[in-house]
Chimera marker file (.cmm) of the C-alpha trace (Angstrom):
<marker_set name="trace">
<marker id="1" x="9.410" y="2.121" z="29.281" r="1" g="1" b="0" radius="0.5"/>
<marker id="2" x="9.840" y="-1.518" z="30.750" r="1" g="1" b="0" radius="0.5"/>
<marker id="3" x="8.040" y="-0.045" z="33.932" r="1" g="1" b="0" radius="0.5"/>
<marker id="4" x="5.166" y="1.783" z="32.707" r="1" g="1" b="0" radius="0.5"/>
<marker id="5" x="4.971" y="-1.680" z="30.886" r="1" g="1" b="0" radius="0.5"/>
<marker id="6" x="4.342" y="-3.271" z="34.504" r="1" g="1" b="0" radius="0.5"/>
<marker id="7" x="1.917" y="-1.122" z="35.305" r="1" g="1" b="0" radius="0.5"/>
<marker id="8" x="-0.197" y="-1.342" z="32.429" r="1" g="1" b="0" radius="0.5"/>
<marker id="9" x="0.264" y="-5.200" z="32.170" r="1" g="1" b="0" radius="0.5"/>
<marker id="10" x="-0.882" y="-5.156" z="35.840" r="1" g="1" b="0" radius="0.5"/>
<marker id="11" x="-4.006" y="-3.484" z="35.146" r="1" g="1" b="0" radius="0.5"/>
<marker id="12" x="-4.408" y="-6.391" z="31.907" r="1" g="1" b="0" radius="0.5"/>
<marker id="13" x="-3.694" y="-9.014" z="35.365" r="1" g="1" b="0" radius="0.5"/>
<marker id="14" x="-6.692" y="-7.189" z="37.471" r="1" g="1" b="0" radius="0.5"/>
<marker id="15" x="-3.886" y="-6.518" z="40.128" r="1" g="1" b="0" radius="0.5"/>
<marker id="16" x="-4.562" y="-2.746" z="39.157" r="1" g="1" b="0" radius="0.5"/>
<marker id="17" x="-1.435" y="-0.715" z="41.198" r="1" g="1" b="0" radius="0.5"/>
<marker id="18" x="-1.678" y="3.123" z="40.903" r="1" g="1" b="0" radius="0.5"/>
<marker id="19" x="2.364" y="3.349" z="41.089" r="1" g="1" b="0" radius="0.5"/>
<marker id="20" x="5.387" y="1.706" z="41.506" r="1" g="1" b="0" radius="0.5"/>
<marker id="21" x="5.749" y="1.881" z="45.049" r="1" g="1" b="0" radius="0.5"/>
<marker id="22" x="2.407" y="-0.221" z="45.725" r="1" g="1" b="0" radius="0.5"/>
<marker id="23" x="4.262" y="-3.562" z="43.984" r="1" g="1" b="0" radius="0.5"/>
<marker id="24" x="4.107" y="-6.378" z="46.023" r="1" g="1" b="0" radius="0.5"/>
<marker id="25" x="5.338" y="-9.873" z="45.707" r="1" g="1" b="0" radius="0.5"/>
<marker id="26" x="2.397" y="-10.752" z="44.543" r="1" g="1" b="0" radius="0.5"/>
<marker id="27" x="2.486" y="-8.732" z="41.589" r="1" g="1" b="0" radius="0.5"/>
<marker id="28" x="5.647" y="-9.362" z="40.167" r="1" g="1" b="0" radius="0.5"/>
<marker id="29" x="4.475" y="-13.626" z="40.194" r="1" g="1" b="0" radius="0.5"/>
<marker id="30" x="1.429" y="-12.019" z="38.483" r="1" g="1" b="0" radius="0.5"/>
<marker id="31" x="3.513" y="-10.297" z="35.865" r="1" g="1" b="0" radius="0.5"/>
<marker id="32" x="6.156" y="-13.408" z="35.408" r="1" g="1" b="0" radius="0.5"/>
<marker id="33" x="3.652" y="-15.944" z="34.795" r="1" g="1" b="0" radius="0.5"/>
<marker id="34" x="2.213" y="-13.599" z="32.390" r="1" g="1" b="0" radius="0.5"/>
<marker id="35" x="5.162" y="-13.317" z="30.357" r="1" g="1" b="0" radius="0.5"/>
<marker id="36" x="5.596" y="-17.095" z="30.745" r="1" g="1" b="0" radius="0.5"/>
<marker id="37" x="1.820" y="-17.601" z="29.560" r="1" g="1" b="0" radius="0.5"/>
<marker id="38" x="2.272" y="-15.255" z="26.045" r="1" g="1" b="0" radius="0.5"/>
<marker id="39" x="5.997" y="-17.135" z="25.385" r="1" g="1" b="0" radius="0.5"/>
<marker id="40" x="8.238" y="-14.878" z="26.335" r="1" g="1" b="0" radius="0.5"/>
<marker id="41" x="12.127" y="-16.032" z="26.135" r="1" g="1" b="0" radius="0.5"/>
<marker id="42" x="13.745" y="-16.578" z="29.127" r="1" g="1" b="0" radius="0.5"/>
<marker id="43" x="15.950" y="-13.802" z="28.510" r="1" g="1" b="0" radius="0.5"/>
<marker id="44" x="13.389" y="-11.287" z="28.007" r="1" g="1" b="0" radius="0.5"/>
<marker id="45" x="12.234" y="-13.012" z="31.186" r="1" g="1" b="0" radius="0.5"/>
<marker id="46" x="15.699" y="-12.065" z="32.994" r="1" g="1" b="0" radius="0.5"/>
<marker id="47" x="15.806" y="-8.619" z="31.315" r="1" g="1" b="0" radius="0.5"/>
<marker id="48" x="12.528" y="-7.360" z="32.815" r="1" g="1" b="0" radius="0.5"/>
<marker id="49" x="12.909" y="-8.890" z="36.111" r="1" g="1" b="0" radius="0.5"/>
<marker id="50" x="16.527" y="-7.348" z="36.005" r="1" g="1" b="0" radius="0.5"/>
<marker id="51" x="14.902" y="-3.897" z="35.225" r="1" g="1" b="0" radius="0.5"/>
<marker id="52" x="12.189" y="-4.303" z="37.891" r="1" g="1" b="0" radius="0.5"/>
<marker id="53" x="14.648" y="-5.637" z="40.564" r="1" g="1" b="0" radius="0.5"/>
<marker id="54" x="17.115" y="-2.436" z="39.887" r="1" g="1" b="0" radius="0.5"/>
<marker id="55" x="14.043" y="-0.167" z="40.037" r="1" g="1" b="0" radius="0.5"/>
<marker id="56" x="12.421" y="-1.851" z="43.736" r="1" g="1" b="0" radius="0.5"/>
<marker id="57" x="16.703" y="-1.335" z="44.900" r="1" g="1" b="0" radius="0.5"/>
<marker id="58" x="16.018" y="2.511" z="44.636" r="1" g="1" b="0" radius="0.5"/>
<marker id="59" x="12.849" y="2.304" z="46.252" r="1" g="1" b="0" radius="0.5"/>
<marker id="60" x="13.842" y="0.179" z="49.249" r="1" g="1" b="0" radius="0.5"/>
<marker id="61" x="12.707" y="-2.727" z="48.343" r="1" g="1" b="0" radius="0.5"/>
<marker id="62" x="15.688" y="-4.380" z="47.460" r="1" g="1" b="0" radius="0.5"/>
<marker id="63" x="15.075" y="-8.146" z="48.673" r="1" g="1" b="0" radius="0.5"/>
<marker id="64" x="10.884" y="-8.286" z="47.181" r="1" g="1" b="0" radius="0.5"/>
<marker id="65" x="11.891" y="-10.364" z="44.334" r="1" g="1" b="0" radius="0.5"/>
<marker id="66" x="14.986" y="-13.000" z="44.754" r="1" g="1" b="0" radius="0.5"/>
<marker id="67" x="17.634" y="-13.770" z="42.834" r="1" g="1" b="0" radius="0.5"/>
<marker id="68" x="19.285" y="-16.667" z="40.625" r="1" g="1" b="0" radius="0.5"/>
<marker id="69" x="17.911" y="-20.596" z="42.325" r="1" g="1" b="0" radius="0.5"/>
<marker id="70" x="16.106" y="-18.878" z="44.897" r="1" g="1" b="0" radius="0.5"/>
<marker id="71" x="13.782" y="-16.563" z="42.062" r="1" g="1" b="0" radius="0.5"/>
<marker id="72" x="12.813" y="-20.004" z="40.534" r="1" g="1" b="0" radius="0.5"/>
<marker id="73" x="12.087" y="-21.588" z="43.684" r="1" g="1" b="0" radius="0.5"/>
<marker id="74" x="9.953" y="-18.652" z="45.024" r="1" g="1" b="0" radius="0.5"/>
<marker id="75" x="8.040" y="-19.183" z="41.857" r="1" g="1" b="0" radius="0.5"/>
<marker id="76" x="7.894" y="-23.056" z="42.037" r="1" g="1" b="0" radius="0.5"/>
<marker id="77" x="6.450" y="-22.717" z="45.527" r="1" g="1" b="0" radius="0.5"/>
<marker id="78" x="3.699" y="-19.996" z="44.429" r="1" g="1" b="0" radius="0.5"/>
<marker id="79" x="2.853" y="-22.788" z="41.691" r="1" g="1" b="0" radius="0.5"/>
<marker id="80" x="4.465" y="-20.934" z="38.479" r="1" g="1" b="0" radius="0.5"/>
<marker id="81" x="6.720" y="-22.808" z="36.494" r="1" g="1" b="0" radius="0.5"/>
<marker id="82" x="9.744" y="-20.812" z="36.180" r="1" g="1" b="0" radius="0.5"/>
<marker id="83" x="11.568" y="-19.864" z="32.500" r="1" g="1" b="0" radius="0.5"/>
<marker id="84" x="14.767" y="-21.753" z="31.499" r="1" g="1" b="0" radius="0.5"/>
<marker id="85" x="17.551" y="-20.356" z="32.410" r="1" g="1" b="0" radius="0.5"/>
<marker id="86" x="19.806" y="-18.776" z="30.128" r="1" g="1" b="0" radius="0.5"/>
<link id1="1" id2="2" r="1" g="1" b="0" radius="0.2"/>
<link id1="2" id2="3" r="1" g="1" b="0" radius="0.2"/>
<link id1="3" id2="4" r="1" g="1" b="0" radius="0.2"/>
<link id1="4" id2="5" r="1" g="1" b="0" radius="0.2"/>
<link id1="5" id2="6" r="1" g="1" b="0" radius="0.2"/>
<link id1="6" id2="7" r="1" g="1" b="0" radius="0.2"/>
<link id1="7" id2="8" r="1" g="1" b="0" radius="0.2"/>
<link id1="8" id2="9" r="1" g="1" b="0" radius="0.2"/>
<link id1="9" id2="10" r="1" g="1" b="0" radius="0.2"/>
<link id1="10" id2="11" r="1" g="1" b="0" radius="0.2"/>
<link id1="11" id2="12" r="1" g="1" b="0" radius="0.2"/>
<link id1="12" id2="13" r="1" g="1" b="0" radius="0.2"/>
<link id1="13" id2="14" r="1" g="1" b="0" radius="0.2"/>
<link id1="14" id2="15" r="1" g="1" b="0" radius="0.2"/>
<link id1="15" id2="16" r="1" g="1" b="0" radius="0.2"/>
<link id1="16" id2="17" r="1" g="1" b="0" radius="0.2"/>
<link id1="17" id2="18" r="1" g="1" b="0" radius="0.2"/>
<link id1="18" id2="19" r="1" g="1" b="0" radius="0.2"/>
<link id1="19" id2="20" r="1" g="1" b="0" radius="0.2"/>
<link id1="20" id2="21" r="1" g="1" b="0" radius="0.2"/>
<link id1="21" id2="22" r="1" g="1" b="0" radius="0.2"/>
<link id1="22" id2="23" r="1" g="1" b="0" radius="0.2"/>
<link id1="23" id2="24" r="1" g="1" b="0" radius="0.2"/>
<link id1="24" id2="25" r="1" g="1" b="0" radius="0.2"/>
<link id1="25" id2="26" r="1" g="1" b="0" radius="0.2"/>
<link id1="26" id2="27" r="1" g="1" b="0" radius="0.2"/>
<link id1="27" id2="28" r="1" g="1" b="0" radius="0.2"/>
<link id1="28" id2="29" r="1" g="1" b="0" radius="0.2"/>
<link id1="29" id2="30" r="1" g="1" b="0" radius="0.2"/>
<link id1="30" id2="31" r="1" g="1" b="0" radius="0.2"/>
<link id1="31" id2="32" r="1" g="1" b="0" radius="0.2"/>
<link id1="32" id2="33" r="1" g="1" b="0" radius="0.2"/>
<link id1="33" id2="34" r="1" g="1" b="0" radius="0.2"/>
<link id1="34" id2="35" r="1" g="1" b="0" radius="0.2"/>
<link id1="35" id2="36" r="1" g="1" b="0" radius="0.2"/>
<link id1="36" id2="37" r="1" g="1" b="0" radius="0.2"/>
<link id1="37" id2="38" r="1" g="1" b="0" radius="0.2"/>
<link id1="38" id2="39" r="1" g="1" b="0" radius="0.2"/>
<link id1="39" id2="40" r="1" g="1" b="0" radius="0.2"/>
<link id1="40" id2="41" r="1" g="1" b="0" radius="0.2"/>
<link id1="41" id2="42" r="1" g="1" b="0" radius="0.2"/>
<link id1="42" id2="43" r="1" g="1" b="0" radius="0.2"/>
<link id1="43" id2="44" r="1" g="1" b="0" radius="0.2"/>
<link id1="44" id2="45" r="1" g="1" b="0" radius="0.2"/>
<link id1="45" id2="46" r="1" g="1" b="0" radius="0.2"/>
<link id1="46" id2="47" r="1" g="1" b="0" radius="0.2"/>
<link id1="47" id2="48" r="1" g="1" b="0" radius="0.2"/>
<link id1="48" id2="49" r="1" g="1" b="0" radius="0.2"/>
<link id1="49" id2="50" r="1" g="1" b="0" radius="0.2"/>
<link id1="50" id2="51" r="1" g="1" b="0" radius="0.2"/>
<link id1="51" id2="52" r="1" g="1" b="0" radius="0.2"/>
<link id1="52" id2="53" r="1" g="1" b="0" radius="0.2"/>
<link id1="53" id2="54" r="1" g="1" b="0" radius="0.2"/>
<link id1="54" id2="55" r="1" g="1" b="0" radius="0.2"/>
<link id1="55" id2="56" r="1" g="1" b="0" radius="0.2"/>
<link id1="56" id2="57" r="1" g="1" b="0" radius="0.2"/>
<link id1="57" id2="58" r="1" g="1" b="0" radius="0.2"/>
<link id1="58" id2="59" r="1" g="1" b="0" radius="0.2"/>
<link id1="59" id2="60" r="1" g="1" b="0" radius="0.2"/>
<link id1="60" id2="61" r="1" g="1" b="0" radius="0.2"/>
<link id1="61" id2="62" r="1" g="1" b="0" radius="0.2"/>
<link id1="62" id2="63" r="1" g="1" b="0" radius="0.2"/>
<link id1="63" id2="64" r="1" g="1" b="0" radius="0.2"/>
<link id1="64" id2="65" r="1" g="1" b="0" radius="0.2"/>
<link id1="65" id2="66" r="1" g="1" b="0" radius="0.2"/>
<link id1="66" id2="67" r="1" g="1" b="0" radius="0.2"/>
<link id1="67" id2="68" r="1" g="1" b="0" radius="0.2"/>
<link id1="68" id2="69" r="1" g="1" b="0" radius="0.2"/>
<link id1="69" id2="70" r="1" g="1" b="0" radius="0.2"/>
<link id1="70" id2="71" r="1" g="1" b="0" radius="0.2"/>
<link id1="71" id2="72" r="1" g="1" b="0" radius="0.2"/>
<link id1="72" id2="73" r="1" g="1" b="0" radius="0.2"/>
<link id1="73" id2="74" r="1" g="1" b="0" radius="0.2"/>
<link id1="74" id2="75" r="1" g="1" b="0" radius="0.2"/>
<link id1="75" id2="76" r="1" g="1" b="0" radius="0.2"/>
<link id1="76" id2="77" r="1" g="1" b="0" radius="0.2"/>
<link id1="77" id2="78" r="1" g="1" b="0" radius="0.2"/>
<link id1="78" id2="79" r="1" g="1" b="0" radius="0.2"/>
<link id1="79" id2="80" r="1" g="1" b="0" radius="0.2"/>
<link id1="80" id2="81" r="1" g="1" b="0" radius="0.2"/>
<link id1="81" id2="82" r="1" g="1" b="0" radius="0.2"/>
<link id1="82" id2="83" r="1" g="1" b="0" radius="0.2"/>
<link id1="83" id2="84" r="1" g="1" b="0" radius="0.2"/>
<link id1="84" id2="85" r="1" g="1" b="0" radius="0.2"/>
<link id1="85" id2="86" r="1" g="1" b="0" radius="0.2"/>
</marker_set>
């Protein structure tokens, strides 16, 4: 559910992606800010990028979106200020 979510919320970002596979980095600072913008908790924050991460593991892409300190710099530098954590 969480990742036809993306996709859809994608489309609401004009960075349109047919599936799954086409996600880029990109796109998941597209979809982050976006929950930032609409006041998302942080933890809902964690939970989707959690879901997304596990997801881009079984398609070999296991290292697009970072983890823990470097996740919130890798947003800092792309000019998105990341959630609180937990």
């Amino acid at each position: 559910e969480t990742l036809m979510m993306v996709i859809d919320e994608l489309r609401q970002e004009r960075a349109a992606i047919r599936n799954l596979s086409e996600l880029r980095k990109v796109h998941v600072q597209k979809l982050i800010a976006r929950w930032i913008r609409k006041g998302q908790s942080s933890g809902t924050i964690q939970n989707k990028t959690s879901i997304l991460r596990r997801f881009l593991v079984f398609i070999g892409k296991d290292n697009l979106v970072p983890r823990g300190a470097r996740l919130s710099e890798w947003l800092t530098a792309a000019g998105i200020q990341p959630p609180e954590s937990r």
